[in-house]
VEXKOLMI-778956 format. One record per residue (C-alpha): residue in one letter; x, y, z. Coordinates in pm, 1 decimal. Example, Ala and Ser with C-alpha at 12.3 -4.5 7.8 and 13.67 -1.06 7.14 Angstrom:
2
<rec 'A',<1230.0,-450.0,780.0>>
<rec 'S',<1367.0,-106.0,714.0>>
***
This chain:
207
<rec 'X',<-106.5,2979.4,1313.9>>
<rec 'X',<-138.1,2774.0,1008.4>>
<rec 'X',<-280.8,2887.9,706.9>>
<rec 'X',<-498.1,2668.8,447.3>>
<rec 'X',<-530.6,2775.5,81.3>>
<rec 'X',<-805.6,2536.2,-36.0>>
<rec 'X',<-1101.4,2545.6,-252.0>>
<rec 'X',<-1465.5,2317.2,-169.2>>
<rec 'X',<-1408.9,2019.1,-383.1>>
<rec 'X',<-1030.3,1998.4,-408.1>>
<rec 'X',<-762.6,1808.7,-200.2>>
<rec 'X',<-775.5,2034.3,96.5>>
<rec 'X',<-1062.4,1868.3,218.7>>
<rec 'X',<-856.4,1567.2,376.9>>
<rec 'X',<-587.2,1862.3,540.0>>
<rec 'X',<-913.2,2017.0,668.3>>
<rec 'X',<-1017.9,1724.8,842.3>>
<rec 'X',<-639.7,1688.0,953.3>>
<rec 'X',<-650.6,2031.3,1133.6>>
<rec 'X',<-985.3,1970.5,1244.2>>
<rec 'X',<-903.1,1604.1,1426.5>>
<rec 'X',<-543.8,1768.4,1527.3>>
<rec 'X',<-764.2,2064.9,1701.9>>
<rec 'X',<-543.2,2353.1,1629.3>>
<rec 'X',<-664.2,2667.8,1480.6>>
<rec 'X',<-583.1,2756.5,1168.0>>
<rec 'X',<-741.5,3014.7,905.3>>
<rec 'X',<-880.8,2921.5,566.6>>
<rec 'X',<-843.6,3088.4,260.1>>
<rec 'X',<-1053.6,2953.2,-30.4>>
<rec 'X',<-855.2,3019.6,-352.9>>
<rec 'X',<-1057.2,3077.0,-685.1>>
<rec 'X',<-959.9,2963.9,-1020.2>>
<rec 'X',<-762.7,3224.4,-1223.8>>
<rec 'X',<-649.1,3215.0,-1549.2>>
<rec 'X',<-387.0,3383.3,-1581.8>>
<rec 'X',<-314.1,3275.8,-1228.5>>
<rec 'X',<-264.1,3508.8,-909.6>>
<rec 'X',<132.6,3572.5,-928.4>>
<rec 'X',<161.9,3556.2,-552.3>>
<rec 'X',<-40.5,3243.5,-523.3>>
<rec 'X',<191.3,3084.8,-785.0>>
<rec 'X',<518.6,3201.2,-516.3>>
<rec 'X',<381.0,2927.0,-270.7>>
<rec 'X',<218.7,2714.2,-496.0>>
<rec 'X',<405.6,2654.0,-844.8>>
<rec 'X',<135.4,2459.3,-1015.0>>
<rec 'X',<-163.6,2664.3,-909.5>>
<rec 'X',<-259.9,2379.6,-716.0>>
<rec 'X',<-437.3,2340.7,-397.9>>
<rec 'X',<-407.7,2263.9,-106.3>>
<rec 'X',<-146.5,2466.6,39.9>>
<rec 'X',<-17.2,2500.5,422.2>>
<rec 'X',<159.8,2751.6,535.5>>
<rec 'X',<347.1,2675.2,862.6>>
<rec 'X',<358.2,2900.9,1182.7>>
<rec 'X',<701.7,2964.6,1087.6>>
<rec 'X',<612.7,3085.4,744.3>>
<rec 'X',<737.3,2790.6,498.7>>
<rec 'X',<439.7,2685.4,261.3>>
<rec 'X',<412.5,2318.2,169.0>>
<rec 'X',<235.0,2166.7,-83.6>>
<rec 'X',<107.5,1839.1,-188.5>>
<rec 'X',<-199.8,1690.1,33.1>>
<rec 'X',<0.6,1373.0,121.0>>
<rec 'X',<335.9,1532.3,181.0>>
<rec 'X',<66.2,1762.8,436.2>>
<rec 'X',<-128.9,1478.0,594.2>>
<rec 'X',<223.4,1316.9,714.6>>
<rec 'X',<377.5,1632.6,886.4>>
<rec 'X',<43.8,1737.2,1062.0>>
<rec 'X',<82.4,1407.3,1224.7>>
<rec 'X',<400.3,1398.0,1313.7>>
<rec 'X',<403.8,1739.9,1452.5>>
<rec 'X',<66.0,1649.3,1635.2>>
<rec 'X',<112.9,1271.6,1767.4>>
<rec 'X',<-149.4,1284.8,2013.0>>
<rec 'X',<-372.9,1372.9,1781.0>>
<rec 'X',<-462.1,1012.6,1639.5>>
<rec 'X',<-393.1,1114.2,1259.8>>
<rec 'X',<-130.7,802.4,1176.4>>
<rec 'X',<-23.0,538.3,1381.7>>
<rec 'X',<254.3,596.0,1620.1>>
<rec 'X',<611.6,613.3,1448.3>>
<rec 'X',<787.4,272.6,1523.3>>
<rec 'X',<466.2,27.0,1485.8>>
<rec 'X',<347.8,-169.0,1205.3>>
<rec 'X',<55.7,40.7,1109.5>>
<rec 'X',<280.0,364.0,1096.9>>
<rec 'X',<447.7,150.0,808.4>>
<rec 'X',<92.1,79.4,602.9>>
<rec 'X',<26.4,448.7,673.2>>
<rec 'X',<327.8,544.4,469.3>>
<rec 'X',<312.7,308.0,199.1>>
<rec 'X',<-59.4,367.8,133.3>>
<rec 'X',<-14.3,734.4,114.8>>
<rec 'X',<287.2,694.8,-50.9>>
<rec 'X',<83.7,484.0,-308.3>>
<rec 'X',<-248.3,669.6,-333.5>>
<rec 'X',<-34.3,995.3,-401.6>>
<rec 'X',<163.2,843.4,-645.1>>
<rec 'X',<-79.3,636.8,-856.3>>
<rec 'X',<-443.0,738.3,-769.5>>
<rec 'X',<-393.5,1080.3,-744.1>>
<rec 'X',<-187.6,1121.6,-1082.7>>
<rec 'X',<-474.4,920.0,-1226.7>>
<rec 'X',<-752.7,1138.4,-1154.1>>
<rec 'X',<-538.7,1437.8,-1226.1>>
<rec 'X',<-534.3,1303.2,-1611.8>>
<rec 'X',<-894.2,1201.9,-1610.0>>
<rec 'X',<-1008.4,1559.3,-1497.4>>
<rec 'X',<-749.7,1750.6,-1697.3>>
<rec 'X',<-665.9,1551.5,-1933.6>>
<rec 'X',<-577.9,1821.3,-2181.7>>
<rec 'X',<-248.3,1893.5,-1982.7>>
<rec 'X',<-140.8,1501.7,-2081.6>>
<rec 'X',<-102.9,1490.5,-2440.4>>
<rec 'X',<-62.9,1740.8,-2753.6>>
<rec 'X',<-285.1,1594.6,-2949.0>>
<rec 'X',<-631.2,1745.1,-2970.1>>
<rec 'X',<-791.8,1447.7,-3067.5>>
<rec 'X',<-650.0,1230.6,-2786.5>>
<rec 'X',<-820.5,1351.1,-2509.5>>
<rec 'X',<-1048.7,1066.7,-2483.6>>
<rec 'X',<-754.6,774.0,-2447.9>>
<rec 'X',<-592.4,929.8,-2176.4>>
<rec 'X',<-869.2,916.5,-2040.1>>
<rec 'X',<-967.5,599.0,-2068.4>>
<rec 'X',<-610.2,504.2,-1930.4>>
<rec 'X',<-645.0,714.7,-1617.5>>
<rec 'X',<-969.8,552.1,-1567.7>>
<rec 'X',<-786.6,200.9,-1605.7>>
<rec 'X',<-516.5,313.9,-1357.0>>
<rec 'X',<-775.7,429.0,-1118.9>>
<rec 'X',<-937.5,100.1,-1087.7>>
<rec 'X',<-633.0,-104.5,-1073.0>>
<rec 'X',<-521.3,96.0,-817.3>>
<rec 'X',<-875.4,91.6,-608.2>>
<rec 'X',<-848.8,-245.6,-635.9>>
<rec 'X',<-523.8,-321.0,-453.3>>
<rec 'X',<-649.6,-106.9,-201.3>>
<rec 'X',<-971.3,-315.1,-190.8>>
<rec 'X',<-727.3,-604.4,-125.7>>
<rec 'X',<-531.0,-439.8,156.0>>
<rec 'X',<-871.6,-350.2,346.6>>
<rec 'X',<-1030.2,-725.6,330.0>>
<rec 'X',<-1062.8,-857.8,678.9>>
<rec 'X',<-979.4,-492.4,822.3>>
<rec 'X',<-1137.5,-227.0,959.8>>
<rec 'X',<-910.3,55.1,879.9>>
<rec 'X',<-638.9,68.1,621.1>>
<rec 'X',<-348.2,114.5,875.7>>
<rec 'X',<-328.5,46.2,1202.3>>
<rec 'X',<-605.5,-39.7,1452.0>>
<rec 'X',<-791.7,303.6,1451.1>>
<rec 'X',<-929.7,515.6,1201.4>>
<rec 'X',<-618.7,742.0,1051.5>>
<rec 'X',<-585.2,1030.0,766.6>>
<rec 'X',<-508.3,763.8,529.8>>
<rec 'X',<-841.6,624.1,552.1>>
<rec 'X',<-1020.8,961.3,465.8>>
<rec 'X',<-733.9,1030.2,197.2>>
<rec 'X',<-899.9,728.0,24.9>>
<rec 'X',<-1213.4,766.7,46.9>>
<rec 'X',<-1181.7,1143.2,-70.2>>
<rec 'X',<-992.2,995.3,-375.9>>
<rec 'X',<-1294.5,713.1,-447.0>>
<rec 'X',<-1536.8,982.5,-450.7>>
<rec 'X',<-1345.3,1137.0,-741.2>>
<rec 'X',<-1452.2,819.8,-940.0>>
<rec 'X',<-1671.3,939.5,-1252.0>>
<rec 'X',<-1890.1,651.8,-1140.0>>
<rec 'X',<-1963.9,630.5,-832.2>>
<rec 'X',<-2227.9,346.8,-823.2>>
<rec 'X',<-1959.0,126.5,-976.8>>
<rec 'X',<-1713.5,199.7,-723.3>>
<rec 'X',<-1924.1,112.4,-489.5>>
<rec 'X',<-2018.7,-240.4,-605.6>>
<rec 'X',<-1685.6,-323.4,-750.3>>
<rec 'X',<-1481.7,-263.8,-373.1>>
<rec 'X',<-1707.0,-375.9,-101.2>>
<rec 'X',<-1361.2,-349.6,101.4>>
<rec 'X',<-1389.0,36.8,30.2>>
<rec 'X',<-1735.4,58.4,25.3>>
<rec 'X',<-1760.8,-78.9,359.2>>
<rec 'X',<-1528.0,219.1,509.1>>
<rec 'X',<-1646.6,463.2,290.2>>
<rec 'X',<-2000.5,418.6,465.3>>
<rec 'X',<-1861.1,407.2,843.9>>
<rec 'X',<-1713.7,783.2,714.5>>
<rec 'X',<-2013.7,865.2,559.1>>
<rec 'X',<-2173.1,875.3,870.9>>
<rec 'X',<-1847.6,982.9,1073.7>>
<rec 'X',<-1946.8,1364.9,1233.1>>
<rec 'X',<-1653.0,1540.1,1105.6>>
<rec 'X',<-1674.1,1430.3,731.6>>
<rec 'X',<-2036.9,1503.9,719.0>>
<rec 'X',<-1973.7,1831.5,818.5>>
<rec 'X',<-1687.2,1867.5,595.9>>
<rec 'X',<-1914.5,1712.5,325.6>>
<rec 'X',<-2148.5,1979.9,340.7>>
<rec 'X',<-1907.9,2255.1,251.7>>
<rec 'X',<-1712.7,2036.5,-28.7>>
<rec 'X',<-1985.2,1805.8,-167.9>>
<rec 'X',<-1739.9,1500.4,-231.6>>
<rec 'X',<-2069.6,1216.1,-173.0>>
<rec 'X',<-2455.3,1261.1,-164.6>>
***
């Protein structure tokens, strides 16, 4: 059985939704904030960060993205990516690639951005930059989606809630909102989607 260390709120919402649409059981373990942290957390997770899965087998992996893309490839049937070989399976891995690598990063150094710099008075730059980077970013992905319906492929896929999980992190919301219509217009399809309103209620990512 798989095992989920998560917290409401954090990235484990989009593996959640993962297990959920790949319908195998798995058992949740909500992991509070520790300073200094929990010594065997820190054996599976060397930042302290969640989410982690642990595998049947026993190996823990980390990172959501790095997650999202072996859930579905050891669960094809499952509709979480397009199949391996097509052209969406392609946009599937370069927009996760891309959201984990720039977007996510971003909002890391918005939210914490005392871990980015040494210099107690320069807080409020890097966060002004991360900011920057998450709109630039938002917007290529605003791009990608004009004249689509989903982000890869033909059907909804975990890249599509990976995205709108990360545009909900956006310290202003109603902005967001008007400034990707693109995004906008999928991020209120999943608002209404059965699986992330239930997920919604127990992580609070959207009113």
């Amino acid at each position: 059985m798989y095992k989920l260390y998560t917290r409401p709120g954090s990235g484990g919402f989009v593996v959640e939704a993962a297990l959920a649409m790949a319908d195998v059981p798995f058992e949740q373990i909500d992991v509070p904030k520790k300073d200094p942290p929990d010594p065997a957390f820190l054996a599976i997770s060397p930042l302290n960060q969640v989410p982690v899965l642990t595998l049947p087998d026993g190996h823990s992996l980390t990172e959501s993205a790095a997650i999202c893309i072996l859930l579905a490839e050891r669960h094809p049937g499952a509709g979480l990516a397009p199949e391996a070989g097509s052209p969406g399976r392609a946009d599937f891995l370069r927009w996760m690639a891309f959201m984990s690598s720039v977007l996510y990063p971003a909002i890391l150094r918005l939210y914490y951005a005392h871990r980015y710099t040494a210099d107690g008075e320069g807080l409020q730059p890097v966060k002004q930059a991360a900011v920057a980077e998450m709109d630039r970013g938002f917007a290529i992905l605003d791009q990608a989606l004009a004249g689509r319906d989903w982000l890869a492929g033909d059907t909804l896929s975990l890249a599509d809630i990976y995205l709108v999980m990360l545009v909900a992190w956006h310290p202003e919301v109603e902005k967001a909102r008007g400034a990707w219509p693109n995004i906008e217009r999928l991020w209120a399809r999943l608002r209404k989607h059965e699986l992330m309103r239930k997920l919604n209620a127990s992580h609070e990512m959207w009113a």
